[in-house]
N, C-alpha and C positions, 0 to 999 in steps of 0.2 A: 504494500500500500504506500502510495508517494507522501511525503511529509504536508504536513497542512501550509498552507500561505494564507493564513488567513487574515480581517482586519487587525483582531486582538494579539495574534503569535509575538512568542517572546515577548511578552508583556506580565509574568507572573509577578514582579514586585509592585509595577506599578499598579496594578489591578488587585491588590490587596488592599483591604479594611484595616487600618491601623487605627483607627480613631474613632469616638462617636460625636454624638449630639451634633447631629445633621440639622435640626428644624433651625437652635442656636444661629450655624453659620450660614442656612438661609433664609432667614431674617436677616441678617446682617449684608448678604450680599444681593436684597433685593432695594439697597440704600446705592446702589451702583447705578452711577448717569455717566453722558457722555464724556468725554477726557478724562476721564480718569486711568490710574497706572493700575495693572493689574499682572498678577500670579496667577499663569495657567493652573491648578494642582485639578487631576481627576480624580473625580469619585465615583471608586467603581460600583457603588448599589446603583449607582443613577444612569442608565445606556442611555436612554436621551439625549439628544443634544451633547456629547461627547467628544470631543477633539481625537484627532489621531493620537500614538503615545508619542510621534517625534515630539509633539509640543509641550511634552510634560516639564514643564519647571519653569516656562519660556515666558520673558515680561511683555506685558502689549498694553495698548490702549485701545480704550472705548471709543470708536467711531460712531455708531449706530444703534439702532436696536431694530429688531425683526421677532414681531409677537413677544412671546417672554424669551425671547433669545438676546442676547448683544452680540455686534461686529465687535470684531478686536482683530485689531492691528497688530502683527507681529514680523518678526524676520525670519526667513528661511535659509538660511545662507545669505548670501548678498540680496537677495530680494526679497521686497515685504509682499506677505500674504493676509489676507482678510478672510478669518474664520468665523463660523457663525456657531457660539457655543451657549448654553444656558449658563444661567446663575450659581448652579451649586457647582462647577468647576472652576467656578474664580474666585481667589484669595485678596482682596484690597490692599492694596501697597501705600 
């Protein structure tokens, strides 16, 4: 059977639950408007709205919003990309 390629592969650390009180930090990151600086961090109970795991740790800013999603602005190497991730994967800077 050929190894998977999937979206989540090699992703075990970051797709652990290290942490709780989820409601806690989305409260807190539904106080997030445009320009603001932001910390990609994923959380894996929530597949929603989920960023790839390149982006995991990566700082951007708030361009936009789409329904309860935000644009966020980040870099991918030399060039910036425009992800569309929900609230409970970003940390306020």
């Amino acid at each position: 059977m050929p190894p998977s390629r999937g979206f989540r592969r090699k992703s075990r650390k970051v797709g652990r639950k290290r942490e709780r009180g989820f409601i806690k930090r989305l409260i807190e990151n539904l106080q997030l408007s445009v320009g603001d600086k932001v910390c990609i961090k994923i959380d894996p109970s929530v597949h929603k709205g989920m960023p790839h795991r390149r982006y995991h740790g990566k700082v951007g800013i708030i361009v936009g919003k789409r329904g309860r999603a935000l644009e966020v602005k980040t870099n991918k190497g030399k060039k910036e990309v425009i992800l569309i991730v929900r609230p409970e994967h970003l940390v306020k800077l």
